[in-house]
mmCIF file of the N, C-alpha and C atoms, coordinates in Angstrom:
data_MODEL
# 
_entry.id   MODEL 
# 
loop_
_atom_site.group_PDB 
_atom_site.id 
_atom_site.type_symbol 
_atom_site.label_atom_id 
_atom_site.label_alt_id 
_atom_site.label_comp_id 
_atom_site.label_asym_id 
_atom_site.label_entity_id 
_atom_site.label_seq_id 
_atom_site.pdbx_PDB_ins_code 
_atom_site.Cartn_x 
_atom_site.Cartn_y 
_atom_site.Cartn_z 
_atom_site.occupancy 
_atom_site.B_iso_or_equiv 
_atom_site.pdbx_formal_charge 
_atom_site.auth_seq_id 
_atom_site.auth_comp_id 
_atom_site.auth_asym_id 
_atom_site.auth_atom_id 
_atom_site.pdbx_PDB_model_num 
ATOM 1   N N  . UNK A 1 1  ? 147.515 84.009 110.186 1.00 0.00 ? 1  UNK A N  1 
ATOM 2   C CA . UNK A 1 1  ? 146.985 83.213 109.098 1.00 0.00 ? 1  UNK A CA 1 
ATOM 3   C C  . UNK A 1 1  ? 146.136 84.070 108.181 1.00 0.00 ? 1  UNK A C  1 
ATOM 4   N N  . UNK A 1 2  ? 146.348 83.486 106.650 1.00 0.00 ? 2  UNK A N  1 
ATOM 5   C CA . UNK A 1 2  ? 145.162 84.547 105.788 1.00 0.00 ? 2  UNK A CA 1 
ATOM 6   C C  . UNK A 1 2  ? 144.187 83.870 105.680 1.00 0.00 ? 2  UNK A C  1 
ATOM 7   N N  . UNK A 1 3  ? 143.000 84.362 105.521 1.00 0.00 ? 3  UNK A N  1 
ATOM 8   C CA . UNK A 1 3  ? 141.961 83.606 105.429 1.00 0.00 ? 3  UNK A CA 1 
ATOM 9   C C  . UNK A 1 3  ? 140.947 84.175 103.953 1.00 0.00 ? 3  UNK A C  1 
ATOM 10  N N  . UNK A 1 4  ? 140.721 83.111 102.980 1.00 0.00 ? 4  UNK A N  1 
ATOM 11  C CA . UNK A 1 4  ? 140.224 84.023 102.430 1.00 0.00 ? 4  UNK A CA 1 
ATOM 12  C C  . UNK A 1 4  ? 138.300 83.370 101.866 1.00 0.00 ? 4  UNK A C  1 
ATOM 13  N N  . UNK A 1 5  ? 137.750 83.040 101.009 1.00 0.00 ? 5  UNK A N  1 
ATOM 14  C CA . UNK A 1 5  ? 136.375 82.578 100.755 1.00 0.00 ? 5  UNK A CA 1 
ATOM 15  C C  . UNK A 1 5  ? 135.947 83.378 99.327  1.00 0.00 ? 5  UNK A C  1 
ATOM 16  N N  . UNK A 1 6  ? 135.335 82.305 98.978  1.00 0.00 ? 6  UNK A N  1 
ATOM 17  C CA . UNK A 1 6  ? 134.788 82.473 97.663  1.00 0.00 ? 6  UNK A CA 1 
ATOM 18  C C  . UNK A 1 6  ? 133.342 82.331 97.417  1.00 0.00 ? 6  UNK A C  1 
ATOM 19  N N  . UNK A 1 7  ? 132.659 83.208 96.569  1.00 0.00 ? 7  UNK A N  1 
ATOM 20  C CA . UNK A 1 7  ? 131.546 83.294 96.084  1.00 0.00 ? 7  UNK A CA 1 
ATOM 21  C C  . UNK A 1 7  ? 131.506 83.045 94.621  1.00 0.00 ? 7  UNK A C  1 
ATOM 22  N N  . UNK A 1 8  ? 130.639 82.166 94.282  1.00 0.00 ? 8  UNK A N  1 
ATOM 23  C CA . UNK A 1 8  ? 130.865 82.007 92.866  1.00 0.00 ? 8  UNK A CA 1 
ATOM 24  C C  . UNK A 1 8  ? 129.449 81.617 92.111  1.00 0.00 ? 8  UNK A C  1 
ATOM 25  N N  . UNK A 1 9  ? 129.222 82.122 91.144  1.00 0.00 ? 9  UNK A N  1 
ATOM 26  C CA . UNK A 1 9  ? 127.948 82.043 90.403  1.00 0.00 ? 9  UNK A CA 1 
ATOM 27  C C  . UNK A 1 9  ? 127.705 80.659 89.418  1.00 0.00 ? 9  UNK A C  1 
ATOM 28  N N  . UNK A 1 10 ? 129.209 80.250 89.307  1.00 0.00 ? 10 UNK A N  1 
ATOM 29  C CA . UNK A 1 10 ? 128.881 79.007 88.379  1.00 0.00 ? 10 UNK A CA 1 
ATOM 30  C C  . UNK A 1 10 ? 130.103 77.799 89.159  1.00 0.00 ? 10 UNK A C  1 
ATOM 31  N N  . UNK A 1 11 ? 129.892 77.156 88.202  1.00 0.00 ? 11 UNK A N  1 
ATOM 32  C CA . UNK A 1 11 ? 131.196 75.506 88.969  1.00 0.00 ? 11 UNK A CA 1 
ATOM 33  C C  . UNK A 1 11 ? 132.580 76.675 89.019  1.00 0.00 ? 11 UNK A C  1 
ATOM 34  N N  . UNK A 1 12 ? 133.295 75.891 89.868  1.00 0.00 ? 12 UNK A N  1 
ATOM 35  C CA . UNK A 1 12 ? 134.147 76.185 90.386  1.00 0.00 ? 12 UNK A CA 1 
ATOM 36  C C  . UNK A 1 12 ? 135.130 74.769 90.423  1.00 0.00 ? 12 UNK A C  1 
ATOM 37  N N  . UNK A 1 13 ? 135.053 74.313 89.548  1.00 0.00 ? 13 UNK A N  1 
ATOM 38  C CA . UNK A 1 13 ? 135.822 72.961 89.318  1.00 0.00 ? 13 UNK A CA 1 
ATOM 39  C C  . UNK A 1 13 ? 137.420 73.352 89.186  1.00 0.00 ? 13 UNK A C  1 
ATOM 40  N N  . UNK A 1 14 ? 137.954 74.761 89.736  1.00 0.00 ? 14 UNK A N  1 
ATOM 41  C CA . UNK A 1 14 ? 139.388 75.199 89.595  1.00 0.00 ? 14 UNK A CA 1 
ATOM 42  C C  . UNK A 1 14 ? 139.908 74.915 90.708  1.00 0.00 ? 14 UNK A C  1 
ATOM 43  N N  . UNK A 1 15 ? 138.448 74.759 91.459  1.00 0.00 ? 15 UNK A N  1 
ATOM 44  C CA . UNK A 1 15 ? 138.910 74.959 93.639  1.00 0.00 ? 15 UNK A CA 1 
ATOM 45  C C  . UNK A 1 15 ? 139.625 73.725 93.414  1.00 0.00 ? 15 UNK A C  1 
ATOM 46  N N  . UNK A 1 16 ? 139.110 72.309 92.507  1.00 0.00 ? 16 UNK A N  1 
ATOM 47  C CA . UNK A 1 16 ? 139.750 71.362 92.547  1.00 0.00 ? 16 UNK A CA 1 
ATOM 48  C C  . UNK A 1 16 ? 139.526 70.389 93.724  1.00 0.00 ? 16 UNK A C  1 
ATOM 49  N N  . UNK A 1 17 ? 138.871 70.774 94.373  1.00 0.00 ? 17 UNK A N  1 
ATOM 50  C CA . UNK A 1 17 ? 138.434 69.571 95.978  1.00 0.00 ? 17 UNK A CA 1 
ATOM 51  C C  . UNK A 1 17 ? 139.673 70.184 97.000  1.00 0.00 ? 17 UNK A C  1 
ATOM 52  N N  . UNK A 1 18 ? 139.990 71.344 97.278  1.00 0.00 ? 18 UNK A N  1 
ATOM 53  C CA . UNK A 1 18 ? 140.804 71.270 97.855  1.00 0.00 ? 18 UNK A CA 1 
ATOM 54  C C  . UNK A 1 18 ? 140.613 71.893 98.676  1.00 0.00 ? 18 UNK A C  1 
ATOM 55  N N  . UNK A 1 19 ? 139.158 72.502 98.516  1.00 0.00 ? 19 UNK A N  1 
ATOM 56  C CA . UNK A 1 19 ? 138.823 74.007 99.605  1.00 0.00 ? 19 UNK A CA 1 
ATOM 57  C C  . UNK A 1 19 ? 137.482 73.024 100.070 1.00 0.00 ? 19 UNK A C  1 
ATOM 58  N N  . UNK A 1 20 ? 136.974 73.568 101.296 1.00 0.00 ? 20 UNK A N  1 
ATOM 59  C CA . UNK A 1 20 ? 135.757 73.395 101.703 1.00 0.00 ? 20 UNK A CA 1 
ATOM 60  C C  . UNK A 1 20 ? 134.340 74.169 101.907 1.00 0.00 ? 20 UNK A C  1 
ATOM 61  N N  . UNK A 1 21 ? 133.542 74.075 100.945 1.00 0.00 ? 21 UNK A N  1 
ATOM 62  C CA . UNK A 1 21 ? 132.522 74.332 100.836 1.00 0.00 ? 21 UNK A CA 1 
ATOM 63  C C  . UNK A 1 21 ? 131.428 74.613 102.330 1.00 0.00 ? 21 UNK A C  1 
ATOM 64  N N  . UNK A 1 22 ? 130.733 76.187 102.430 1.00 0.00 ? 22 UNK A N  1 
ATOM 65  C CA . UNK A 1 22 ? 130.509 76.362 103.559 1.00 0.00 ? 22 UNK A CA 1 
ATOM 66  C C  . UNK A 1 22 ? 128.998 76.828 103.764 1.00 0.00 ? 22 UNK A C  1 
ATOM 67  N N  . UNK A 1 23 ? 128.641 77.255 102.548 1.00 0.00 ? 23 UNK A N  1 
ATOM 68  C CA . UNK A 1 23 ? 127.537 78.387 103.066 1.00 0.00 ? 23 UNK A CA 1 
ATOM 69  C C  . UNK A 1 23 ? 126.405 78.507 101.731 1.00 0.00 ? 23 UNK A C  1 
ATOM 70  N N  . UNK A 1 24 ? 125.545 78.734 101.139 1.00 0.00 ? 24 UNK A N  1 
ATOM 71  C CA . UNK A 1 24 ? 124.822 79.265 100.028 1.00 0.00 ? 24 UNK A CA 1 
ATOM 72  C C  . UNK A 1 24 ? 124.703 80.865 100.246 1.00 0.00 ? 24 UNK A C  1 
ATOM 73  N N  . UNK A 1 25 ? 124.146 81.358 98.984  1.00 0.00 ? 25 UNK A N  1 
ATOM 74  C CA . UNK A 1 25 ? 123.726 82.546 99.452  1.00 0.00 ? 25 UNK A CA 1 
ATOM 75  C C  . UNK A 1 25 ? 122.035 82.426 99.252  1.00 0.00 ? 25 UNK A C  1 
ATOM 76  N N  . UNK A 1 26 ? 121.325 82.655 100.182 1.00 0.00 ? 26 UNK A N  1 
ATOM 77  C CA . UNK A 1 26 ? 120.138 82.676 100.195 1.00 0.00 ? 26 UNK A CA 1 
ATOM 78  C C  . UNK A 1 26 ? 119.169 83.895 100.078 1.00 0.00 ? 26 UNK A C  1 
ATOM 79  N N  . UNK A 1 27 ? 119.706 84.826 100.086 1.00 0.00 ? 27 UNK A N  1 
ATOM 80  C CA . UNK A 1 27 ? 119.134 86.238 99.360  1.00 0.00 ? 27 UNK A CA 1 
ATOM 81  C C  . UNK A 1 27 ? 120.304 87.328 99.129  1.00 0.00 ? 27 UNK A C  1 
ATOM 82  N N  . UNK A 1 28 ? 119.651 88.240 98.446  1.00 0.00 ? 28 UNK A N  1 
ATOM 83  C CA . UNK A 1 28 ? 120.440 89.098 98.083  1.00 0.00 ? 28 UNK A CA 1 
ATOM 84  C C  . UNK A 1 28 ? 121.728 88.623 96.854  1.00 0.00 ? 28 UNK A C  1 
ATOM 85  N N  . UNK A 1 29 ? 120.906 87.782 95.702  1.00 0.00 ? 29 UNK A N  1 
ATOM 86  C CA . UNK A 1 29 ? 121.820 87.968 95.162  1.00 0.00 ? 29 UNK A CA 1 
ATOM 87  C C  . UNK A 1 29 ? 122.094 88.792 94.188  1.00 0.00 ? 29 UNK A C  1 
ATOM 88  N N  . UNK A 1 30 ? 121.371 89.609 94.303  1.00 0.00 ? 30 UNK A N  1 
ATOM 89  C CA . UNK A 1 30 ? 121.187 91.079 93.253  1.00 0.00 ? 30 UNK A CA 1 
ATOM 90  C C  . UNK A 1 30 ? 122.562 91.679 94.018  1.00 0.00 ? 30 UNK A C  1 
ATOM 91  N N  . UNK A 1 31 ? 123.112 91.820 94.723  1.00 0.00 ? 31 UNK A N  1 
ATOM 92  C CA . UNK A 1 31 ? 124.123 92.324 95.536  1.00 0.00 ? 31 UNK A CA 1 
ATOM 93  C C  . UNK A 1 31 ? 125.653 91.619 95.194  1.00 0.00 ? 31 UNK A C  1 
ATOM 94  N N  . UNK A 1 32 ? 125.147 90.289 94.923  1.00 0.00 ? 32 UNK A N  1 
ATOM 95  C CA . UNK A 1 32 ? 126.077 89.679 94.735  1.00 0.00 ? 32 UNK A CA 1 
ATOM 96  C C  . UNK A 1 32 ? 126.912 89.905 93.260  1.00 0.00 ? 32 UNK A C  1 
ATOM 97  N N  . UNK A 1 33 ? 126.050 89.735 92.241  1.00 0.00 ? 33 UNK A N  1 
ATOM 98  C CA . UNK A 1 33 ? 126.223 90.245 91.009  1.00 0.00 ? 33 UNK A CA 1 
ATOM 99  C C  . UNK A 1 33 ? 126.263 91.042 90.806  1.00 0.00 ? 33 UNK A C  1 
ATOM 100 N N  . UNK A 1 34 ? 126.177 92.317 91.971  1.00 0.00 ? 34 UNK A N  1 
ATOM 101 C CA . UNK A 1 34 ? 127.133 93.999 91.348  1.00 0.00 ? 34 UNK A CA 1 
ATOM 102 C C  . UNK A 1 34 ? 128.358 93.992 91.818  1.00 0.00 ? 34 UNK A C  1 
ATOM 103 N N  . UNK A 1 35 ? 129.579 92.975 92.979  1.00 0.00 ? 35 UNK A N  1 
ATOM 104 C CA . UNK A 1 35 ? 130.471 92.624 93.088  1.00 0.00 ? 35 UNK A CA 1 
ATOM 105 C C  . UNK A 1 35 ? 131.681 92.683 92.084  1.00 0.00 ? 35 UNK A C  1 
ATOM 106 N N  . UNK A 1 36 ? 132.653 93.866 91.889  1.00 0.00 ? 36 UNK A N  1 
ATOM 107 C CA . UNK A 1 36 ? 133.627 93.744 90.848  1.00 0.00 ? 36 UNK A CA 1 
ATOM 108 C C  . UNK A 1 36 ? 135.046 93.045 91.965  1.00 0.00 ? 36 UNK A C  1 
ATOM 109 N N  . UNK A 1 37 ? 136.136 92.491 90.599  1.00 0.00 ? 37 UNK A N  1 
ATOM 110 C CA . UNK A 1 37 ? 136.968 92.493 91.089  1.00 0.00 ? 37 UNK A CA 1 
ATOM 111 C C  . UNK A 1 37 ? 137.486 94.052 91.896  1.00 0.00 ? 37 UNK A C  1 
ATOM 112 N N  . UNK A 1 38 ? 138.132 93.627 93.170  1.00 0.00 ? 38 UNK A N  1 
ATOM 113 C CA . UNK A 1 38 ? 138.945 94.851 93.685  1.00 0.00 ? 38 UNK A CA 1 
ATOM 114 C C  . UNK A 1 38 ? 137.663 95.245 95.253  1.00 0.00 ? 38 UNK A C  1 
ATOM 115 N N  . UNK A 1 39 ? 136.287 95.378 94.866  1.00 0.00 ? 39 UNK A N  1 
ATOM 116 C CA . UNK A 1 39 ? 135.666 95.514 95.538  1.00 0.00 ? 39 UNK A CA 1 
ATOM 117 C C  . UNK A 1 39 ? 136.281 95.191 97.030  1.00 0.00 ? 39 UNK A C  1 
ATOM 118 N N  . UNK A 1 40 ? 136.037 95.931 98.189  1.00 0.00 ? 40 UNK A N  1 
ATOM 119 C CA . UNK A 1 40 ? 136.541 95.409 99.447  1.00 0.00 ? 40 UNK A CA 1 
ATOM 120 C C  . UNK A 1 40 ? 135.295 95.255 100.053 1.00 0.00 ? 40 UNK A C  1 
ATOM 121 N N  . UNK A 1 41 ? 135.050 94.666 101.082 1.00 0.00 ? 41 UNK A N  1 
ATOM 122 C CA . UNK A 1 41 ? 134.383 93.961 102.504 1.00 0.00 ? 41 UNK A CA 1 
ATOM 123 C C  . UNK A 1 41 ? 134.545 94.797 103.495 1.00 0.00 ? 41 UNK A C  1 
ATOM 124 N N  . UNK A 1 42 ? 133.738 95.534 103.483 1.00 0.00 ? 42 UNK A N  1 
ATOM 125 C CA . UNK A 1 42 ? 133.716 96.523 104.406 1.00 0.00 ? 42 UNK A CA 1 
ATOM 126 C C  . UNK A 1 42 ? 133.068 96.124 105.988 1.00 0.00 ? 42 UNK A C  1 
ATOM 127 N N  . UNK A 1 43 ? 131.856 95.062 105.729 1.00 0.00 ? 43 UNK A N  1 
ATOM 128 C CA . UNK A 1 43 ? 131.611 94.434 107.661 1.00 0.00 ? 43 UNK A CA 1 
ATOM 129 C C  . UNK A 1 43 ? 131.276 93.028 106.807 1.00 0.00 ? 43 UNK A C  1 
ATOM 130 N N  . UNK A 1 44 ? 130.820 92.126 107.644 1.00 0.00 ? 44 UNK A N  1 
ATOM 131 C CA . UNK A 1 44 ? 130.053 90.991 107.436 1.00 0.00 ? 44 UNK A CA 1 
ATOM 132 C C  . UNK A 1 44 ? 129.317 90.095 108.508 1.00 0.00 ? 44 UNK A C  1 
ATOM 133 N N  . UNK A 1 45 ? 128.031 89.951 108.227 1.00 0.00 ? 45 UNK A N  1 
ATOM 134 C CA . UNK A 1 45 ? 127.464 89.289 109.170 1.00 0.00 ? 45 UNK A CA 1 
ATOM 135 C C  . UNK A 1 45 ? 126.888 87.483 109.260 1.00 0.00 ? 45 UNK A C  1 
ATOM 136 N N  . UNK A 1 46 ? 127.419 86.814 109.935 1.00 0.00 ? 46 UNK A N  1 
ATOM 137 C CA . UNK A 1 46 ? 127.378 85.394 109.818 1.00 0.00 ? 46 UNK A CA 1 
ATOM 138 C C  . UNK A 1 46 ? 126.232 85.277 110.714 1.00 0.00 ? 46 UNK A C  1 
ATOM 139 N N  . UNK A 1 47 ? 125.034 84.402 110.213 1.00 0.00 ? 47 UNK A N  1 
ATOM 140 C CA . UNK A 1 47 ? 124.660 83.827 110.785 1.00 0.00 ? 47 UNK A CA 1 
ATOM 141 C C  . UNK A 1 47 ? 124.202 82.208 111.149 1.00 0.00 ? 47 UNK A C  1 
ATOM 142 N N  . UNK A 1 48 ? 123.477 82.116 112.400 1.00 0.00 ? 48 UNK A N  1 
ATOM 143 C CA . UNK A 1 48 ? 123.808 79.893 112.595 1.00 0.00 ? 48 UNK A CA 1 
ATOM 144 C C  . UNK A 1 48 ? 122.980 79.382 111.316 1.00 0.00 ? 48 UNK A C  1 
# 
């Protein structure tokens, strides 16, 4: 299965209700906004 997730800075009214909403970002969003397309995901850490 692919799995994929989105971060997004403004509405996202394209998702259309079709995806489910999971997480905020609660810091670091200075990090977030140097994010280009193409950029890869190199680790990631989830927490509860």
């Amino acid at each position: 299965n692919d799995a994929q997730f989105f971060i997004t800075k403004t509405d996202a009214s394209w998702l259309n209700g079709q995806y489910t909403n999971f997480g905020i970002v609660t810091k670091g969003m200075d990090v977030v906004n140097k994010i280009v397309i193409g950029d890869k995901i190199l680790g990631i850490n989830i927490f509860p």
